[in-house]
C-alpha positions as a Python dict, from the first residue, in 0.01 Angstrom:
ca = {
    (1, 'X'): (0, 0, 0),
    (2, 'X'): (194, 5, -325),
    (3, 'X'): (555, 34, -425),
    (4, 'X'): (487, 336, -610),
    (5, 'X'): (265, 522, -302),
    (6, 'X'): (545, 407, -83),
    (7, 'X'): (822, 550, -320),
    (8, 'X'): (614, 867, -356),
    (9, 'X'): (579, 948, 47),
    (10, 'X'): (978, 852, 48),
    (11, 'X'): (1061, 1120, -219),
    (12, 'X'): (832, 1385, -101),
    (13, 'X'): (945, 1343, 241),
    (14, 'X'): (1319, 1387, 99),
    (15, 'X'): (1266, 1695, -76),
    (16, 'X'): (1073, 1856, 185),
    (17, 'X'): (1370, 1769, 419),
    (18, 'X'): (1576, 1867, 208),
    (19, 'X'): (1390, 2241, 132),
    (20, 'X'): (1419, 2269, 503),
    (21, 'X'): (1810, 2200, 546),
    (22, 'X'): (1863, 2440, 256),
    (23, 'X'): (1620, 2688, 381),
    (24, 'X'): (1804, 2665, 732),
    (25, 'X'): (2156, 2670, 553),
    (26, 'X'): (2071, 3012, 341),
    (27, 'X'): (1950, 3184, 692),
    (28, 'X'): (2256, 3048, 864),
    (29, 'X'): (2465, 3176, 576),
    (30, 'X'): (2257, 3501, 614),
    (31, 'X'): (2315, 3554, 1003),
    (32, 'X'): (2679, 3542, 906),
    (33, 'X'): (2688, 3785, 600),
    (34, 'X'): (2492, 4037, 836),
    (35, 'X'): (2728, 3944, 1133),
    (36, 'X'): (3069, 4023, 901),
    (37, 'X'): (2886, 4350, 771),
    (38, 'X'): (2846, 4445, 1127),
    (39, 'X'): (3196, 4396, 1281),
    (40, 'X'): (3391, 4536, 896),
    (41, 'X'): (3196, 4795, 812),
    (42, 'X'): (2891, 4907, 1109),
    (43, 'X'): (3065, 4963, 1413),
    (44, 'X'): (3394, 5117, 1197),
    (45, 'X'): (3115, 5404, 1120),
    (46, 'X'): (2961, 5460, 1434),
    (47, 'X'): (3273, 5489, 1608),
    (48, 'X'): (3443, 5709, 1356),
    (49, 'X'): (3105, 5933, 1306),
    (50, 'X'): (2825, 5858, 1567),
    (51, 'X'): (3025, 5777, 1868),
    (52, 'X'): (3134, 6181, 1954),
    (53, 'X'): (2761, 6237, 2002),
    (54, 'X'): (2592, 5900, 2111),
    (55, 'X'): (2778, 5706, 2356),
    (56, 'X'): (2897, 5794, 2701),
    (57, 'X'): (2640, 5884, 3054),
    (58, 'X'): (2442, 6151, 2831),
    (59, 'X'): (2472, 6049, 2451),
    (60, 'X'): (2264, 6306, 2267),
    (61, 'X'): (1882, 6192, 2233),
    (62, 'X'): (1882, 5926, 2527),
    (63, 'X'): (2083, 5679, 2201),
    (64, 'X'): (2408, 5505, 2289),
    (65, 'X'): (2492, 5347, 1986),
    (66, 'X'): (2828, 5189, 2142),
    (67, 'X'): (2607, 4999, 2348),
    (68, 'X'): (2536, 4793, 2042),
    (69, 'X'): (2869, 4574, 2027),
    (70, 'X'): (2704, 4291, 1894),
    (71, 'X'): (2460, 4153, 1620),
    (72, 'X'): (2277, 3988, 1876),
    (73, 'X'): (2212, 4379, 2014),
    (74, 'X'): (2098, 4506, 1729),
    (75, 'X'): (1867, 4253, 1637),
    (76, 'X'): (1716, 4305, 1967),
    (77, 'X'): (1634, 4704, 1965),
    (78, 'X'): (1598, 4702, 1565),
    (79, 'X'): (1339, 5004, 1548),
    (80, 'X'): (1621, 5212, 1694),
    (81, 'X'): (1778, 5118, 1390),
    (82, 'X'): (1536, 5211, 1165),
    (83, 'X'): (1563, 5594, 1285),
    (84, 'X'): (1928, 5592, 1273),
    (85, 'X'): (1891, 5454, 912),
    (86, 'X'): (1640, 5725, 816),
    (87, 'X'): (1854, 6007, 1013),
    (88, 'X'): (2124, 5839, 732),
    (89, 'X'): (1953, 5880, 450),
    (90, 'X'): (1820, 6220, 534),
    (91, 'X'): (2157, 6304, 563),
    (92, 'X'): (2045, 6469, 905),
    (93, 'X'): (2373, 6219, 1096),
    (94, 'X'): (2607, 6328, 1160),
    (95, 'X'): (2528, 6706, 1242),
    (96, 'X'): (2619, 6953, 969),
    (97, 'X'): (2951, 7043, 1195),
    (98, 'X'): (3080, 6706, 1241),
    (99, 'X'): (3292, 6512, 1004),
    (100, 'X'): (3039, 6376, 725),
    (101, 'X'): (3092, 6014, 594),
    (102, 'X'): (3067, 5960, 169),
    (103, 'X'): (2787, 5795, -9),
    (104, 'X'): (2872, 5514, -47),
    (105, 'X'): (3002, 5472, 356),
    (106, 'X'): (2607, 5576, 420),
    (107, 'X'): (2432, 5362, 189),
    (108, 'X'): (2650, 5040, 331),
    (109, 'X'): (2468, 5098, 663),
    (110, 'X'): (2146, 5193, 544),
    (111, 'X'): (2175, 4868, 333),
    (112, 'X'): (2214, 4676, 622),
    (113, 'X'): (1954, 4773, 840),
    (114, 'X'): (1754, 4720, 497),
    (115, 'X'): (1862, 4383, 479),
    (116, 'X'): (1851, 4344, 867),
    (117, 'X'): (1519, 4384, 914),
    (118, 'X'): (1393, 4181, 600),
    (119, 'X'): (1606, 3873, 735),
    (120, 'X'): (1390, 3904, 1099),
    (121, 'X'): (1068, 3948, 896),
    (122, 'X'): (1091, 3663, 704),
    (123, 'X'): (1264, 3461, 991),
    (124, 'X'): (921, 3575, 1209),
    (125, 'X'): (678, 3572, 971),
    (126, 'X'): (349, 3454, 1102),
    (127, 'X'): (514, 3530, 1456),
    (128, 'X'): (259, 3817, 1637),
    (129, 'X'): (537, 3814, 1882),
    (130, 'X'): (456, 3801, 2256),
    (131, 'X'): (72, 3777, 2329),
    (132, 'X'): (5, 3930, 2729),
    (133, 'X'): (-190, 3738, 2955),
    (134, 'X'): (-495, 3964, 3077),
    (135, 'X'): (-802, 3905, 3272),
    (136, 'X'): (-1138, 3865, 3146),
    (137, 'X'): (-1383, 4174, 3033),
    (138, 'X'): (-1656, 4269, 3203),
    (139, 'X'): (-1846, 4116, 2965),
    (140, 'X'): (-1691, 3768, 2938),
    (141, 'X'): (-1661, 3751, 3324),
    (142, 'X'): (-2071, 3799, 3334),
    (143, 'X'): (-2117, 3507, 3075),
    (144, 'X'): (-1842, 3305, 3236),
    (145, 'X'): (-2048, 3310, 3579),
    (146, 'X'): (-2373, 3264, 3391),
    (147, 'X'): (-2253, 2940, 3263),
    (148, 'X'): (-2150, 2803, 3511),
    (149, 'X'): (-2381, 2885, 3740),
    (150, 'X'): (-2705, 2892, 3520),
    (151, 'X'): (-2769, 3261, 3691),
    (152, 'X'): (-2757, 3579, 3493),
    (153, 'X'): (-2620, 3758, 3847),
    (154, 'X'): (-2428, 3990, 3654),
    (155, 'X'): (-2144, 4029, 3875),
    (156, 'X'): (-1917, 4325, 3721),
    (157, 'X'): (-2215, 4578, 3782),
    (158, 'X'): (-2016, 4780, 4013),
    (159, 'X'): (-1716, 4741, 3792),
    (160, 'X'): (-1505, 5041, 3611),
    (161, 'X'): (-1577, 5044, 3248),
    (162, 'X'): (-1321, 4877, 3066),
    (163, 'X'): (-1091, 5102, 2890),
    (164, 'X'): (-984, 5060, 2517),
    (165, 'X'): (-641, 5025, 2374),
    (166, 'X'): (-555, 5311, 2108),
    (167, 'X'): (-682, 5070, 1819),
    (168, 'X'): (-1019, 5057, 1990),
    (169, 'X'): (-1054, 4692, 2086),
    (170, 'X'): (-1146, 4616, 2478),
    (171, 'X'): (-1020, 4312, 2468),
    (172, 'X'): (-608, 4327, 2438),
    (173, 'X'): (-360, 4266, 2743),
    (174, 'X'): (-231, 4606, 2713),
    (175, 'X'): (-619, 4768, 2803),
    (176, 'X'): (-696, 4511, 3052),
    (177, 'X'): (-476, 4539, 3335),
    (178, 'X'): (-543, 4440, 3696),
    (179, 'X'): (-536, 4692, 3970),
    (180, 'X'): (-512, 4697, 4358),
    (181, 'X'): (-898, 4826, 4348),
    (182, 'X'): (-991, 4577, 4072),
    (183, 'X'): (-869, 4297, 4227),
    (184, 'X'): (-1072, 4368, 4551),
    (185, 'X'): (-1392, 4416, 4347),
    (186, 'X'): (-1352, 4065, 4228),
    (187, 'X'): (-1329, 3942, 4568),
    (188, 'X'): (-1614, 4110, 4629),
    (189, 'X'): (-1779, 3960, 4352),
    (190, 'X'): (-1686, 3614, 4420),
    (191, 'X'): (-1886, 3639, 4733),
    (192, 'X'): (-2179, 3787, 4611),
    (193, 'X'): (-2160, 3441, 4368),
    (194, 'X'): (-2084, 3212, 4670),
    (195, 'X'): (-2370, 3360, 4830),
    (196, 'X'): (-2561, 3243, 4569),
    (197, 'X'): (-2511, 2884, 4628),
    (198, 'X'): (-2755, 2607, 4775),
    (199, 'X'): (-2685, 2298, 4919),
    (200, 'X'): (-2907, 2019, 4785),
    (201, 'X'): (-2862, 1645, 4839),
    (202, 'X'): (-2710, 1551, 4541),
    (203, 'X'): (-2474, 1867, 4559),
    (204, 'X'): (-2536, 2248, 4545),
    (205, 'X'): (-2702, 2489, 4284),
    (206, 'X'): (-2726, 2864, 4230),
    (207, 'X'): (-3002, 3113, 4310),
    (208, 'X'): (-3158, 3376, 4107),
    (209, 'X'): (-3100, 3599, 4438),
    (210, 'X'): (-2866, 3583, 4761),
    (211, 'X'): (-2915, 3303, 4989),
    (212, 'X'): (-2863, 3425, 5322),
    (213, 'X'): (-3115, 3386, 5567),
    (214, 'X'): (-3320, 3063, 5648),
    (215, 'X'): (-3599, 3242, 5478),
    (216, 'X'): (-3436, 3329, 5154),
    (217, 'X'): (-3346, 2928, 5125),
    (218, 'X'): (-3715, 2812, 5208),
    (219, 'X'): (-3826, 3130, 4967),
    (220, 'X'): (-3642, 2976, 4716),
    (221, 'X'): (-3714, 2564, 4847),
    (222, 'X'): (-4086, 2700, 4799),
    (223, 'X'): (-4041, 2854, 4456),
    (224, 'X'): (-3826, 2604, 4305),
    (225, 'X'): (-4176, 2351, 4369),
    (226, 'X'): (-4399, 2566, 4165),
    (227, 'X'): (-4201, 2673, 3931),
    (228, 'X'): (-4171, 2254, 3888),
    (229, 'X'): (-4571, 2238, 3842),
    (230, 'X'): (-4565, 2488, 3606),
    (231, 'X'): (-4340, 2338, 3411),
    (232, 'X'): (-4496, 2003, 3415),
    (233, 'X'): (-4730, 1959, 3100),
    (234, 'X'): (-5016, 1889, 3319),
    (235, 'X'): (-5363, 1868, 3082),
    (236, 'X'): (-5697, 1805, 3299),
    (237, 'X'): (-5920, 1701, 3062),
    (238, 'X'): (-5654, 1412, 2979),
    (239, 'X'): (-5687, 1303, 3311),
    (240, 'X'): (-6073, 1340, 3328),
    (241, 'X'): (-6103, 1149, 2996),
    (242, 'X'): (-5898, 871, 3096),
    (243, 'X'): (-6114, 849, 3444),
    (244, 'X'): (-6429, 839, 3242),
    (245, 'X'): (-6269, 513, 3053),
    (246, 'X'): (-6149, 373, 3356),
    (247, 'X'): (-6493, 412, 3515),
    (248, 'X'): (-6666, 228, 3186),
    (249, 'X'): (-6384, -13, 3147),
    (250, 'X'): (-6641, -253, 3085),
    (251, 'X'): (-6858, -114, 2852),
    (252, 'X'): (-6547, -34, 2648),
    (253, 'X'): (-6438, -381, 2632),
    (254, 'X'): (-6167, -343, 2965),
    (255, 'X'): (-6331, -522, 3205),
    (256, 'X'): (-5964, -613, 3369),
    (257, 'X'): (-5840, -242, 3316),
    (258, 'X'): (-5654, -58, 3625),
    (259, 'X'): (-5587, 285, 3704),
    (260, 'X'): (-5199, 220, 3596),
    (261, 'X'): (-5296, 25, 3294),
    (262, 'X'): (-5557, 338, 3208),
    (263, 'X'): (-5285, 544, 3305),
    (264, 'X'): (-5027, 415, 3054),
    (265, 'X'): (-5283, 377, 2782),
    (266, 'X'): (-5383, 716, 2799),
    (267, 'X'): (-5058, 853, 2864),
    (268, 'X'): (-5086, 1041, 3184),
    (269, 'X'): (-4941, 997, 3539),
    (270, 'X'): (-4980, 650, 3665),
    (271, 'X'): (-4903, 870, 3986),
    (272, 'X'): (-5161, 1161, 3979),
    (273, 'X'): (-5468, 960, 3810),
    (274, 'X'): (-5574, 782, 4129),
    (275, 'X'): (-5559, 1168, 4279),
    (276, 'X'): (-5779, 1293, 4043),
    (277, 'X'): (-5985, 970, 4031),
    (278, 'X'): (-6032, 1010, 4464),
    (279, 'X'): (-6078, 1375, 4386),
    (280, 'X'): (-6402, 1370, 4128),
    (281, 'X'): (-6574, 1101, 4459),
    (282, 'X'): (-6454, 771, 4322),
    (283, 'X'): (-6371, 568, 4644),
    (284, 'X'): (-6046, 469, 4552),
    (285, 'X'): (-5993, 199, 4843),
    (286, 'X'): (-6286, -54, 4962),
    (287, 'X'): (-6455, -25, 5248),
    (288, 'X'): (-6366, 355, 5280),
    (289, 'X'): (-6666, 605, 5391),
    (290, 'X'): (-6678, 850, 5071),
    (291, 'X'): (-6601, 1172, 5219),
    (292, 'X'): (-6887, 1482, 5171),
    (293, 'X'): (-6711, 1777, 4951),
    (294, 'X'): (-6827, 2133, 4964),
    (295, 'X'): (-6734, 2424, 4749),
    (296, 'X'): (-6566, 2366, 4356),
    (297, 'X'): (-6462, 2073, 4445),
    (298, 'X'): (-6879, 1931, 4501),
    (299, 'X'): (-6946, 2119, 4181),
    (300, 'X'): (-6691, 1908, 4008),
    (301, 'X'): (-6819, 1558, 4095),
    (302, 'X'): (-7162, 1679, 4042),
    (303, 'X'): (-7042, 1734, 3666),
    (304, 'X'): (-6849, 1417, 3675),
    (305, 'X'): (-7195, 1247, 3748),
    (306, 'X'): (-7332, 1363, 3485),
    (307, 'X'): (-7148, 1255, 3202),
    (308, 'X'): (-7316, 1036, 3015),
    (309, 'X'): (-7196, 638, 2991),
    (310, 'X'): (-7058, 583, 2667),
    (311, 'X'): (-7275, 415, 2369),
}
C-alpha cells in the first residue's frame, strides 16, 4: 500500500471522527439550550398560567402539566406537548377568564416545543421506534409447517381470521395478538402435525394424512413403494432391446458380454435386466428347468421368439 493511500484512509478517518465529535458536541450543546429554556422560562408559565387548571387529583382534561418537572419528562410524553402548543397558539390556554400571558410569553413556549421536537427527530431519525414481537399469520404458520415438514397439512384451518390493524396490513404486532383460545388452537395444531410423523430407520418423515393406526402407517409404507415405481424412469423397450443384444452378443461382435456389462452399455438397471431377461423365458441360471408361463406373460416370450436375429 502507498504512502499516499495510507495518508488518505488517516485523513478521512480524522475528519469523519471529527464530524462525529462535533455532531455529538452541537446535540450536547442542544440538550442544554432546551434544558435552560425549560427550567427559565417553561415551567415559570405553566405554573403562573396552566397550573390553576392542570395539576392536582383532577387537573382539567385528564393533563397534569406539573407532573412534567423535568426535560427528561417532557421528552418522554412529547405529543402531549404538541396539543398544549397548538391550544397556545390558538390562543384557546388559558381559558378566556383566566389571567392571559403576552405574545411574546406564548411564542417562547410554542418555540420550544418547535425546537423540542425537531431536536428528537433528527436525534431518531431512521429510528421506527419499538418494533412488537407477534406471532406468525395464518398464512406464514401454514408455509412454515410445509417446509419443514414437506406436507401442505394446512394447520390454521380452524383458525380465526386474522384481523387487520387500522392501516390495513395483517401482519403488524399490534393486529396479531395471542389469546387464551388462540394459544390452545395451536396446541391443537401441533398435534395434528406430530400426528403426522413416521418413524423410519434413518429418522422420521411426515405424512400427507394422520398416522394413527397400524393401518394408516402400512397404508402409507404401501403407498410410499409405488409412488417410488412411478417415479422411477422405467422404459421397457430399453430393457427388451438391450436383452435382444445380450442374447446376440455374438453376432454383434460381444461374444464375452454379460447381463451387467449389457446393462451398463445400454444404460438400464444392472439390477432389473436379469428380471426381465428370466421373465421373456431366458434360463437365467444353468441347469434350471425353464418354467411353463400362461396368460400375458406366454404371449410375451412368444413375441420375444420371434424377433428376428440381427443381420
Amino acid at each position: 500500500m502507498s504512502y499516499s493511500v495510507v495518508r488518505f484512509r488517516f485523513s478521512a478517518a480524522f475528519l469523519t471522527g471529527i464530524s462525529l465529535f462535533a455532531m455529538a458536541g452541537s446535540a450536547a450543546a442542544k440538550s442544554a439550550d432546551l434544558d435552560k429554556t425549560f427550567n427559565q422560562t417553561v415551567k415559570p408559565f405553566v405554573n403562573q398560567y396552566c397550573a390553576a387548571c392542570h395539576s392536582g387529583k383532577t387537573p382539567a382534561g385528564g393533563l397534569d402539566l406539573k407532573s412534567f418537572d423535568t426535560l427528561h419528562s417532557v421528552i418522554a410524553d412529547n405529543q402531549r406537548w404538541v396539543t398544549v402548543s397548538e391550544k397556545l397558539s390558538a390562543k384557546q390556554m388559558p381559558p378566556a377568564k383566566m389571567p392571559q400571558p403576552s405574545d411574546a410569553q406564548r411564542q417562547q413556549v410554542i418555540s420550544f416545543v418547535k425546537t423540542l421536537r425537531s431536536t428528537e427527530a433528527k436525534k431518531n431519525a431512521g429510528d421506527p421506534g419499538p418494533v412488537l414481537a407477534r406471532r406468525l399469520s395464518n398464512a406464514e404458520y401454514n408455509y412454515t409447517i410445509r417446509d419443514l415438514t414437506g406436507v401442505d397439512m394446512r394447520p390454521t384451518k380452524e383458525f380465526p381470521v386474522d384481523p387487520a390493524n387500522p392501516a390495513g396490513f395483517d401482519n403488524s404486532g399490534e393486529s396479531l395478538a395471542m389469546s387464551p383460545a388462540l394459544l390452545a388452537k395451536y396446541l391443537q395444531a401441533a398435534r395434528e402435525v406430530g400426528n403426522h410423523m413416521v418413524l423410519t430407520p434413518g429418522g422420521f418423515i411426515f405424512a400427507p394424512g394422520p398416522m394413527i393406526s397400524e393401518a394408516d402407517r402400512d397404508q402409507f409404507a404401501i403407498k410410499r413403494i409405488v409412488d417410488f415405481y412411478r417415479s422411477q424412469p422405467t422404459d421397457y423397450a430399453d430393457y427388451f432391446e438391450a436383452a435382444w443384444r445380450y442374447k446376440y452378443r455374438a453376432e454383434l461382435g460381444h461374444r464375452a458380454a454379460t447381463l451387467t456389462s449389457t446393462a451398463v452399455a445400454e444404460k438400464v438397471s444392472p439390477k432389473y435386466l436379469p428380471m426381465v431377461w428370466g421373465i421373456l423365458g431366458e434360463d437365467v441360471t444353468p441347469g434350471r428347468p425353464q418354467k411353463v408361463e400362461v396368460g400375458p406373460i406366454a404371449k410375451l416370450q412368444k413375441m420375444w421368439k420371434s424377433l428376428p436375429a440381427p443381420v
